[in-house]
PDB file of N, CA, C, O and CB in Angstrom:
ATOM      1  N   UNK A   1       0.826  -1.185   0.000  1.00  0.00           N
ATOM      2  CA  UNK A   1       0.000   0.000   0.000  1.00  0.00           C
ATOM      3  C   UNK A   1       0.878   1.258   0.000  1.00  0.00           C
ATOM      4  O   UNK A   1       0.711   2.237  -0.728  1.00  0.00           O
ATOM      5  CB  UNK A   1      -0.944  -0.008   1.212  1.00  0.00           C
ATOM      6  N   UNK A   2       1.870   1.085   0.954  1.00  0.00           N
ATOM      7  CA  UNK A   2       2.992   2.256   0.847  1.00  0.00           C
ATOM      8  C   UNK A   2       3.746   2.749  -0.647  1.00  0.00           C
ATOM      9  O   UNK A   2       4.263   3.842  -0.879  1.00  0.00           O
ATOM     10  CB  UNK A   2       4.212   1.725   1.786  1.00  0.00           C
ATOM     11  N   UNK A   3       3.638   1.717  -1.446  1.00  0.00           N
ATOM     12  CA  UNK A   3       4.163   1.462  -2.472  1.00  0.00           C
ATOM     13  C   UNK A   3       3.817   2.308  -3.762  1.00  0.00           C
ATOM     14  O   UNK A   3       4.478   2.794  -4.680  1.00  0.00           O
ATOM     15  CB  UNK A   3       3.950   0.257  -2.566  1.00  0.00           C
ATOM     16  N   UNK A   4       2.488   2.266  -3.418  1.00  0.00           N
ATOM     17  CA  UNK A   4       1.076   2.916  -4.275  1.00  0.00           C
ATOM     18  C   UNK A   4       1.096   4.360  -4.021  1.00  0.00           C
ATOM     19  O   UNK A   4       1.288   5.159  -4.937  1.00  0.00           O
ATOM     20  CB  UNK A   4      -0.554   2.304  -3.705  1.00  0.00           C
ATOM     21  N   UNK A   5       0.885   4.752  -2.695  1.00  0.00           N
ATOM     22  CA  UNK A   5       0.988   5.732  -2.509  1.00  0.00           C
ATOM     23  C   UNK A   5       1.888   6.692  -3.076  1.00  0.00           C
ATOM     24  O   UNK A   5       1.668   7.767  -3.634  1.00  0.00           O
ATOM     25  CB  UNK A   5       0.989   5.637  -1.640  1.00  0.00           C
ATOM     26  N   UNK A   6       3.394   5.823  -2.706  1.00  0.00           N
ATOM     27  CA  UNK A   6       4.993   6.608  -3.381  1.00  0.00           C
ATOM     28  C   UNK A   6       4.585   6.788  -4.797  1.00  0.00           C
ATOM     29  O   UNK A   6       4.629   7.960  -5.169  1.00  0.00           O
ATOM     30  CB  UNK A   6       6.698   5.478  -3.353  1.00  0.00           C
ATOM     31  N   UNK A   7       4.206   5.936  -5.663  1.00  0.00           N
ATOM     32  CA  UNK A   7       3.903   5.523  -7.023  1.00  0.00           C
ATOM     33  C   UNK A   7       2.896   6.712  -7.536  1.00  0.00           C
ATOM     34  O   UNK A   7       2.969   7.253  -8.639  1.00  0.00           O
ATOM     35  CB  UNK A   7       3.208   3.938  -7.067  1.00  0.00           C
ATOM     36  N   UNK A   8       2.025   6.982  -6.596  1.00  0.00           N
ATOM     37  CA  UNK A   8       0.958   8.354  -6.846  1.00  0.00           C
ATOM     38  C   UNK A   8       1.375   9.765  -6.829  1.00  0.00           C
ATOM     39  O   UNK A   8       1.091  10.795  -7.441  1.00  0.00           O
ATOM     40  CB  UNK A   8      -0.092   8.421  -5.786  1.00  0.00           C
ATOM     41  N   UNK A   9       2.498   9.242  -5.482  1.00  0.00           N
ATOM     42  CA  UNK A   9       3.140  10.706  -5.551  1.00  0.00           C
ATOM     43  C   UNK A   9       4.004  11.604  -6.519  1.00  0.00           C
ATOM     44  O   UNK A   9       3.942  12.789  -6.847  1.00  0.00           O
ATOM     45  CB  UNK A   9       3.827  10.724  -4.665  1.00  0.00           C
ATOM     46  N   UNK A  10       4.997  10.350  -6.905  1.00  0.00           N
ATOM     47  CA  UNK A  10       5.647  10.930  -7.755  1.00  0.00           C
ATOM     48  C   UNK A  10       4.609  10.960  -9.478  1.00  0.00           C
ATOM     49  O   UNK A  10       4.939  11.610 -10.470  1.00  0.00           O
ATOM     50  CB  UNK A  10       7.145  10.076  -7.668  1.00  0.00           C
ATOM     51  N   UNK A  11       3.665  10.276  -9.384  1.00  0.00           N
ATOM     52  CA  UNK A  11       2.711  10.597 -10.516  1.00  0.00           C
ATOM     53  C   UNK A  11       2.167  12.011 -10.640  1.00  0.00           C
ATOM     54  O   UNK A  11       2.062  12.570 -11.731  1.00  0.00           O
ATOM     55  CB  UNK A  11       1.555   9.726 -10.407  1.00  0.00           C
ATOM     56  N   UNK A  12       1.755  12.685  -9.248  1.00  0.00           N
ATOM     57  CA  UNK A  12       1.058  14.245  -9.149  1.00  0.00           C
ATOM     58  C   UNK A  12       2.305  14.652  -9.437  1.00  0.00           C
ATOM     59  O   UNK A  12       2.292  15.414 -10.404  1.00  0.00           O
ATOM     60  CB  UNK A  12       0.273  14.956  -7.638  1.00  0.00           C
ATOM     61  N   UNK A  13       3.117  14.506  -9.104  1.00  0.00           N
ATOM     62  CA  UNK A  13       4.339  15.560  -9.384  1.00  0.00           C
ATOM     63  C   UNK A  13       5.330  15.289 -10.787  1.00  0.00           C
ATOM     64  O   UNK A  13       6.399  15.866 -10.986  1.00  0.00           O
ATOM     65  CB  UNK A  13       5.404  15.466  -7.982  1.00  0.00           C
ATOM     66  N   UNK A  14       4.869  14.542 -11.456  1.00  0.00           N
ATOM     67  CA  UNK A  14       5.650  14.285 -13.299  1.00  0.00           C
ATOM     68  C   UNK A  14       4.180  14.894 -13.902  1.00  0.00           C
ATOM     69  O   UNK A  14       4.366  15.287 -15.054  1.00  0.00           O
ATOM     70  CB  UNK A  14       6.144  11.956 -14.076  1.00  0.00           C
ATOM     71  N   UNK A  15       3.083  15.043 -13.558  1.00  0.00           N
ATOM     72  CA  UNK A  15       2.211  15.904 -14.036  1.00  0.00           C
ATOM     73  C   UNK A  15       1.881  17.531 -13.688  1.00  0.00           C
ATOM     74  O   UNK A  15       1.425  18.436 -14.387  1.00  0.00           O
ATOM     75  CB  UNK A  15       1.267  15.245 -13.833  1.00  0.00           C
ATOM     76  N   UNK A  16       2.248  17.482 -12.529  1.00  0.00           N
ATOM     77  CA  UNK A  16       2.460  19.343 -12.036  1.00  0.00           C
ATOM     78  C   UNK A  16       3.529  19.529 -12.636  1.00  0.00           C
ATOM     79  O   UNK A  16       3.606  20.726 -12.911  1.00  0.00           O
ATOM     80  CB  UNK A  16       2.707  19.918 -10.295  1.00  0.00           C
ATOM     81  N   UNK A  17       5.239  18.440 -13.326  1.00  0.00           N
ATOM     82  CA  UNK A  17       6.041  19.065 -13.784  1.00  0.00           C
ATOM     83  C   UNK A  17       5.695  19.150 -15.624  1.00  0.00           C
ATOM     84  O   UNK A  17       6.490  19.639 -16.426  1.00  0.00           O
ATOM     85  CB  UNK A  17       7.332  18.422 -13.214  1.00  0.00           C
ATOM     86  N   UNK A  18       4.808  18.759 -15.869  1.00  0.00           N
ATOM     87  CA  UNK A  18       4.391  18.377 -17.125  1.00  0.00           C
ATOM     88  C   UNK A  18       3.781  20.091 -17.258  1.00  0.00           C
ATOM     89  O   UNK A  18       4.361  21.019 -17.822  1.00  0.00           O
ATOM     90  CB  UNK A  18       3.199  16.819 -17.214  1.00  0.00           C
ATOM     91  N   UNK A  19       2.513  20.129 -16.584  1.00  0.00           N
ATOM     92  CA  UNK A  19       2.005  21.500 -16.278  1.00  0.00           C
ATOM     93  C   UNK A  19       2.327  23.007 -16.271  1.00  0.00           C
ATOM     94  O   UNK A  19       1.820  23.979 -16.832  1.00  0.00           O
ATOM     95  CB  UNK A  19       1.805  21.405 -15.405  1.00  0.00           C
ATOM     96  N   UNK A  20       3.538  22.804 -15.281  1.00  0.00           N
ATOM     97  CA  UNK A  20       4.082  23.978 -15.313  1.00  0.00           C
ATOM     98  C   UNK A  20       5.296  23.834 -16.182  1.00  0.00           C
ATOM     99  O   UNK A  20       6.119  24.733 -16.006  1.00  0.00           O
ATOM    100  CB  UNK A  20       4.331  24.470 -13.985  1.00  0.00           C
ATOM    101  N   UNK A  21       5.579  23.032 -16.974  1.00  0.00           N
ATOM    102  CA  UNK A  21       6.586  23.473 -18.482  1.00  0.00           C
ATOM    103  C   UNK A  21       5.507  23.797 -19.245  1.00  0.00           C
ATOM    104  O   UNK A  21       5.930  24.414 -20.223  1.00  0.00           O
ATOM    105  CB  UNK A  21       7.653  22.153 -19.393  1.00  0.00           C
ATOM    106  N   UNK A  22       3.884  23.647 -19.297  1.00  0.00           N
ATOM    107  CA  UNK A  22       3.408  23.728 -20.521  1.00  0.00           C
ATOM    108  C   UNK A  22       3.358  25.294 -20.555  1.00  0.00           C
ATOM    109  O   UNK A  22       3.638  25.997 -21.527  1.00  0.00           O
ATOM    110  CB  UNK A  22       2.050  22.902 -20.765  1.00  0.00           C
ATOM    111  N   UNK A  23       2.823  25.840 -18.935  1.00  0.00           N
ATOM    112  CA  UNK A  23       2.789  27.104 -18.632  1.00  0.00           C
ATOM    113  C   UNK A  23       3.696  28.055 -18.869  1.00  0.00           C
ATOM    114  O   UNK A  23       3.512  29.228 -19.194  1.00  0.00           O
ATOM    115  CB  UNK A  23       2.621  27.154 -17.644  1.00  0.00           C
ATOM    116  N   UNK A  24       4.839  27.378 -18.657  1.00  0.00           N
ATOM    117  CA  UNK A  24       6.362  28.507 -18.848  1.00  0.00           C
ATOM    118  C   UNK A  24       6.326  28.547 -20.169  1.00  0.00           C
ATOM    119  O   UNK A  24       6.223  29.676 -20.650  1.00  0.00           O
ATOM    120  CB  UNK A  24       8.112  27.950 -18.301  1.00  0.00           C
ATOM    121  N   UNK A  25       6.397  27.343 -21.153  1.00  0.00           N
ATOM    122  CA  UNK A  25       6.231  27.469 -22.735  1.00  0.00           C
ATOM    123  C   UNK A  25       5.535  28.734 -23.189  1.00  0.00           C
ATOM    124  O   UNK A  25       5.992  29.535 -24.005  1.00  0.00           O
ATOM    125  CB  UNK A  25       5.381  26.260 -23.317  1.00  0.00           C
ATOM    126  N   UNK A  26       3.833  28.851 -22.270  1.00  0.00           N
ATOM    127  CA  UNK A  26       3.227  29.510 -22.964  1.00  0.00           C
ATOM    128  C   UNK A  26       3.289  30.890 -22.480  1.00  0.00           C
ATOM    129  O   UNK A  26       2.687  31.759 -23.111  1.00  0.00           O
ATOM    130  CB  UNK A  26       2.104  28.993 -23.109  1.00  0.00           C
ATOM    131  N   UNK A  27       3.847  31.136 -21.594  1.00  0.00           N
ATOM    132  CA  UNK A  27       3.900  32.139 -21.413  1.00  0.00           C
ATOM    133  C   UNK A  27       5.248  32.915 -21.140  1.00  0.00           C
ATOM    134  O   UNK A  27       5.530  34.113 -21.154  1.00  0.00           O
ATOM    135  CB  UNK A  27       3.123  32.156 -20.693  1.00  0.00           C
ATOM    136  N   UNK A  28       5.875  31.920 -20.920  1.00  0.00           N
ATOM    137  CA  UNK A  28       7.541  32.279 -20.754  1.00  0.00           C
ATOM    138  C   UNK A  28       8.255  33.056 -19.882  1.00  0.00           C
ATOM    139  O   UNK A  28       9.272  33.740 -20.002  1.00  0.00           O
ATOM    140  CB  UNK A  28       7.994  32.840 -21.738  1.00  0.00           C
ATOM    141  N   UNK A  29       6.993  32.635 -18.354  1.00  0.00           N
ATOM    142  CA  UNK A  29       7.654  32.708 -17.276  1.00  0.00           C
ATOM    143  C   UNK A  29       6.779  32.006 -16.267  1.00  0.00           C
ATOM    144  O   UNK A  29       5.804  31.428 -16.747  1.00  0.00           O
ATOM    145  CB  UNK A  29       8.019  34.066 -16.977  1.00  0.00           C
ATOM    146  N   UNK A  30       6.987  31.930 -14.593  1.00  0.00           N
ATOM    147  CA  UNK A  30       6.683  30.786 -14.087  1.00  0.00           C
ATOM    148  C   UNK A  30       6.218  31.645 -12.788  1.00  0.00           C
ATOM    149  O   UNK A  30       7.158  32.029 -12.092  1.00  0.00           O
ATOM    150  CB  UNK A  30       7.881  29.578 -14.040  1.00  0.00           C
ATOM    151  N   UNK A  31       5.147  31.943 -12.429  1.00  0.00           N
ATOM    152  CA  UNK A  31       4.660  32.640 -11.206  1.00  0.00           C
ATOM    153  C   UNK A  31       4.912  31.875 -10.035  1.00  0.00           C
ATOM    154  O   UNK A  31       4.493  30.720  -9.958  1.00  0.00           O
ATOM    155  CB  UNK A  31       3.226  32.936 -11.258  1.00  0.00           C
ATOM    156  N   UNK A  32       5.465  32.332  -9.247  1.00  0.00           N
ATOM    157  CA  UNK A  32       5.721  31.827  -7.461  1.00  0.00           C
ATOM    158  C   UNK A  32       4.710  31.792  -7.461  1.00  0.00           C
ATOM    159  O   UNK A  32       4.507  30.579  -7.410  1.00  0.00           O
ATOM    160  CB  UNK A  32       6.377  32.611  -6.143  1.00  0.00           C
ATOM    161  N   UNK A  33       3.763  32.266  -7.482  1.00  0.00           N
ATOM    162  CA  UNK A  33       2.349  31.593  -6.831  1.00  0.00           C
ATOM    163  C   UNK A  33       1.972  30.377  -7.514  1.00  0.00           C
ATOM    164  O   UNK A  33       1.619  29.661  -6.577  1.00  0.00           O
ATOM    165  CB  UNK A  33       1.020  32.574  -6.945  1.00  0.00           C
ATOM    166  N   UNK A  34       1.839  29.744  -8.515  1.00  0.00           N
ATOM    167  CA  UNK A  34       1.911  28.414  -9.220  1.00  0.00           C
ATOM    168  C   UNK A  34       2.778  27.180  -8.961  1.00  0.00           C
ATOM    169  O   UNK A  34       2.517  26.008  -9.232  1.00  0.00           O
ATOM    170  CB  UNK A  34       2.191  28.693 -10.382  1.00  0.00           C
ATOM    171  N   UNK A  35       4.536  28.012  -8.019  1.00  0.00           N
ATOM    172  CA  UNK A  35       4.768  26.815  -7.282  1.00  0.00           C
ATOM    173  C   UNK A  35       4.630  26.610  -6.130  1.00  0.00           C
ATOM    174  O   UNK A  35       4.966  25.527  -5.650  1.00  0.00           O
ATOM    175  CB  UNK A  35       5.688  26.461  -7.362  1.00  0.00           C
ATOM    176  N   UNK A  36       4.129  27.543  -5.430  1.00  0.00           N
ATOM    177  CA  UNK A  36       3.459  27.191  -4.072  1.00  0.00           C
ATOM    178  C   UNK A  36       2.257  26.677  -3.507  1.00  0.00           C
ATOM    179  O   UNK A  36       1.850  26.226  -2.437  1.00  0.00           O
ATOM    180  CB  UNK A  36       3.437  28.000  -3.562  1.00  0.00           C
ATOM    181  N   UNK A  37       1.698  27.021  -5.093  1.00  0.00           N
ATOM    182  CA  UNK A  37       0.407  25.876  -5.005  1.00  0.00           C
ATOM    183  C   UNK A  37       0.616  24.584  -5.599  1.00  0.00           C
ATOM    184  O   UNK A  37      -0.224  23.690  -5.508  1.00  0.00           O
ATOM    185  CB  UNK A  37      -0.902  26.360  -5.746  1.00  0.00           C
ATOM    186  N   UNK A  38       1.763  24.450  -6.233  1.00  0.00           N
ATOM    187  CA  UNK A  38       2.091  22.545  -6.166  1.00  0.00           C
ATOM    188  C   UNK A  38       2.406  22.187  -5.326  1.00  0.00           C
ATOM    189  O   UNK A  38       2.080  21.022  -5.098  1.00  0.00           O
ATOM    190  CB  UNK A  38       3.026  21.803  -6.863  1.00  0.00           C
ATOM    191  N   UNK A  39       3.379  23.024  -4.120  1.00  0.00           N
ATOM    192  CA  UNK A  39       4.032  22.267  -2.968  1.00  0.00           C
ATOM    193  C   UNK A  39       2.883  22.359  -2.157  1.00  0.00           C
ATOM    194  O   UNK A  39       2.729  21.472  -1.318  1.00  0.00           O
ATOM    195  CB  UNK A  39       5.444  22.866  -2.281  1.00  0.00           C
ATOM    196  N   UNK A  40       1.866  23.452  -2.262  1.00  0.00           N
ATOM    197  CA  UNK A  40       0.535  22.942  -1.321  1.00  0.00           C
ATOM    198  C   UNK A  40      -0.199  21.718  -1.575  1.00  0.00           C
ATOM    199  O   UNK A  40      -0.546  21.022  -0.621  1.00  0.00           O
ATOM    200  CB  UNK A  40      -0.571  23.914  -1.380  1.00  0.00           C
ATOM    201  N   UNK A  41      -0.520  21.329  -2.981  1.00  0.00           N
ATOM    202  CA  UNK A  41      -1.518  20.084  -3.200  1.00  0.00           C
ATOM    203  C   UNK A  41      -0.444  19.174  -2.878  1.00  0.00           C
ATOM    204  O   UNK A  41      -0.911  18.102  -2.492  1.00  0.00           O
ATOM    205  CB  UNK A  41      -2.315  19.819  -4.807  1.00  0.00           C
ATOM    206  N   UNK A  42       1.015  19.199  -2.892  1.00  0.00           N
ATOM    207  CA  UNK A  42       1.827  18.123  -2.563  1.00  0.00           C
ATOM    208  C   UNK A  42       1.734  17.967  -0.738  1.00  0.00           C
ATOM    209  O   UNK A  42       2.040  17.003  -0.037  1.00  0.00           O
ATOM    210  CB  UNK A  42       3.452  18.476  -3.230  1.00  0.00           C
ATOM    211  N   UNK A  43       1.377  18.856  -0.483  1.00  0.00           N
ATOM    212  CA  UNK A  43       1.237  18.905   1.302  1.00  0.00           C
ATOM    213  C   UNK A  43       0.237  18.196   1.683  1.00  0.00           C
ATOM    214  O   UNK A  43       0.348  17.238   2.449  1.00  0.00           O
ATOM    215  CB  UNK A  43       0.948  20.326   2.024  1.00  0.00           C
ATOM    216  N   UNK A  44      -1.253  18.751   0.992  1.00  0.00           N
ATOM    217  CA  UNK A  44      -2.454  18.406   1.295  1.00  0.00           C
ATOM    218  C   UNK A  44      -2.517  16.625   1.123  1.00  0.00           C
ATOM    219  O   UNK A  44      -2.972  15.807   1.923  1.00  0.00           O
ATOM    220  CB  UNK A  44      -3.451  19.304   0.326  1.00  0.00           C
ATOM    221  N   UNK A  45      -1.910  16.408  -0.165  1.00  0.00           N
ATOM    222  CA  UNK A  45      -1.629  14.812  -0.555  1.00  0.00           C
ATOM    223  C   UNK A  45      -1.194  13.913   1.044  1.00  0.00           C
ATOM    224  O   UNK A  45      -1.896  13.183   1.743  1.00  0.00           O
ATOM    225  CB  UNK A  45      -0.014  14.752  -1.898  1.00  0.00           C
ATOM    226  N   UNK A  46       0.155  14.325   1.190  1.00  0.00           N
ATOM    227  CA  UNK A  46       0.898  14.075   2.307  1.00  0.00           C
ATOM    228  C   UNK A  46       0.073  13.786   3.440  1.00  0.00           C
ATOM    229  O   UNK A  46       0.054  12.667   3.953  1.00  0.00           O
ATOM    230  CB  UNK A  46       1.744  15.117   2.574  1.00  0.00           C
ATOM    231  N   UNK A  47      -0.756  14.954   3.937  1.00  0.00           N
ATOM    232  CA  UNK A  47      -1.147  15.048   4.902  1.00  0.00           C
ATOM    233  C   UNK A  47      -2.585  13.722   5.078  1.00  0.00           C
ATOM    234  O   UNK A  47      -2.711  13.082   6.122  1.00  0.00           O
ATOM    235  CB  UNK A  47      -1.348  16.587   4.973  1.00  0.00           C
ATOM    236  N   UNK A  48      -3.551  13.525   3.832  1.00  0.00           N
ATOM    237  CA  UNK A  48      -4.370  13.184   3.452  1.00  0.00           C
ATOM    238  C   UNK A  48      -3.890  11.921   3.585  1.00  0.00           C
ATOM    239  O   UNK A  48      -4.712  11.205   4.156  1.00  0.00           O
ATOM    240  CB  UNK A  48      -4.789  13.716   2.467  1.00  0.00           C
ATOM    241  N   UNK A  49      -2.283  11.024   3.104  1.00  0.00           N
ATOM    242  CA  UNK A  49      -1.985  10.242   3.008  1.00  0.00           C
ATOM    243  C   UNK A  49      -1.726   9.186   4.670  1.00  0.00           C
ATOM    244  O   UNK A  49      -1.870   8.003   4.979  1.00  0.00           O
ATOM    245  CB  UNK A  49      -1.139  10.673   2.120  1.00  0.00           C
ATOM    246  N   UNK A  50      -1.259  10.526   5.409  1.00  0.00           N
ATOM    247  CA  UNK A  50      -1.097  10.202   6.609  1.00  0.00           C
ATOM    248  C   UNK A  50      -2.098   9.897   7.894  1.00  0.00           C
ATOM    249  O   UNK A  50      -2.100   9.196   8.906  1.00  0.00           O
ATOM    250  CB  UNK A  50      -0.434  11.003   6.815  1.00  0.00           C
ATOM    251  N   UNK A  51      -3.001  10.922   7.183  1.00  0.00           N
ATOM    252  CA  UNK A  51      -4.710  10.421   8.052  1.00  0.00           C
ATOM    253  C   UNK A  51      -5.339   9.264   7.889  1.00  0.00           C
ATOM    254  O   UNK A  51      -6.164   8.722   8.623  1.00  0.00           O
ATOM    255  CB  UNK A  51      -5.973  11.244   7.665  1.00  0.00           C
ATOM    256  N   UNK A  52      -4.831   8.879   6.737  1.00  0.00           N
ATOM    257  CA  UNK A  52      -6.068   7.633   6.268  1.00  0.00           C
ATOM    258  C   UNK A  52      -4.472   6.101   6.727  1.00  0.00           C
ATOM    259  O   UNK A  52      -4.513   4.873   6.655  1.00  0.00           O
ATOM    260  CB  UNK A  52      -6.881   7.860   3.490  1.00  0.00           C
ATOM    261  N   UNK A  53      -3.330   7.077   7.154  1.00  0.00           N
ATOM    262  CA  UNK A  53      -2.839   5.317   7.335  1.00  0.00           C
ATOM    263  C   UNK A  53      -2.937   5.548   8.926  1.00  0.00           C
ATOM    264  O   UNK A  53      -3.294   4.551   9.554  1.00  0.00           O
ATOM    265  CB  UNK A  53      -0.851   4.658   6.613  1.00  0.00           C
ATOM    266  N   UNK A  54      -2.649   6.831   9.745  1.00  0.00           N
ATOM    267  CA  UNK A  54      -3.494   6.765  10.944  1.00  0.00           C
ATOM    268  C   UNK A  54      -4.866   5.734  11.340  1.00  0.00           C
ATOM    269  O   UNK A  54      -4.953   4.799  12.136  1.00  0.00           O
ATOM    270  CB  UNK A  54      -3.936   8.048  10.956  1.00  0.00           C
ATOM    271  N   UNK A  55      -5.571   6.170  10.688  1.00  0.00           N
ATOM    272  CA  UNK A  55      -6.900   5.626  10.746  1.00  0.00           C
ATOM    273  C   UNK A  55      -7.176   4.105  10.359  1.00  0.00           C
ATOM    274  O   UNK A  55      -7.938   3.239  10.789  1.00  0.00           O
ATOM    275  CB  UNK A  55      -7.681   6.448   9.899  1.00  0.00           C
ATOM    276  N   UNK A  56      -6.233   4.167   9.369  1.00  0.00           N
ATOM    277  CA  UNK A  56      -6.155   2.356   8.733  1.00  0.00           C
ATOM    278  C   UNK A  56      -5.456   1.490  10.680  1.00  0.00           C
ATOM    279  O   UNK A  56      -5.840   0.486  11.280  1.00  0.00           O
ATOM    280  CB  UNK A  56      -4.112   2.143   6.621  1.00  0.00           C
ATOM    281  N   UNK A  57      -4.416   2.482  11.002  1.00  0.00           N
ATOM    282  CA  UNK A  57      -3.648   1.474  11.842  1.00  0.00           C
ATOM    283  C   UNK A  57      -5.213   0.817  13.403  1.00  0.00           C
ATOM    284  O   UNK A  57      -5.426  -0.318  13.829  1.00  0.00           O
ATOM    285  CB  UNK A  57      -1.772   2.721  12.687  1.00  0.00           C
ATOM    286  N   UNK A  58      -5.735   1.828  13.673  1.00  0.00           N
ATOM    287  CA  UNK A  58      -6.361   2.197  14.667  1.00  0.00           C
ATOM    288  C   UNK A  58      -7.464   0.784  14.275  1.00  0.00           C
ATOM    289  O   UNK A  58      -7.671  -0.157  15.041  1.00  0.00           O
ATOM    290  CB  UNK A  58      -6.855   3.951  14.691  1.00  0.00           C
ATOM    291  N   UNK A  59      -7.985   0.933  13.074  1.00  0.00           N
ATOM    292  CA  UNK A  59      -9.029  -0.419  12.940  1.00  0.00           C
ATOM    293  C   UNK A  59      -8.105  -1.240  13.051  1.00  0.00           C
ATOM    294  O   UNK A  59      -8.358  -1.701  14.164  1.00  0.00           O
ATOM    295  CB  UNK A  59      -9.971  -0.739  11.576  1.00  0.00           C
ATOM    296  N   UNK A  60      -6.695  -2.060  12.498  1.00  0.00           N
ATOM    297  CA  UNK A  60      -6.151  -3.137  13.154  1.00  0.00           C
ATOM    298  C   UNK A  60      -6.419  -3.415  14.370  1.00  0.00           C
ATOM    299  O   UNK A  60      -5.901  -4.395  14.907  1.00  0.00           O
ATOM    300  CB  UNK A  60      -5.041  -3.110  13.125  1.00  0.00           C
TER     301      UNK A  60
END
């Protein structure tokens, strides 16, 4: 399950890096605010990831 997770993660993030090259392409520059909202959905992920294996351990 840990496995999956890693496997997801680095999936959101070869697509936020997919994203923001398409963005810099098109516009030909890269707003700090666009990477602080990847390292946020990368947080929220994290955090989301960690509640639900909290919660997984607790029903064992």
């Amino acid at each position: 399950m840990l496995k999956d997770r890693i496997k997801n993660l680095f999936i959101l993030i070869l697509f936020m890096i997919i994203v923001d090259g398409f963005i810099y392409y098109k516009t030909g520059s890269l707003s700090s605010e666009t990477i602080i909202n990847d390292i946020f959905v990368i947080g929220v992920y994290l955090i989301t990831c960690f509640i639900i294996y909290v919660i997984s351990k607790k029903k064992s």
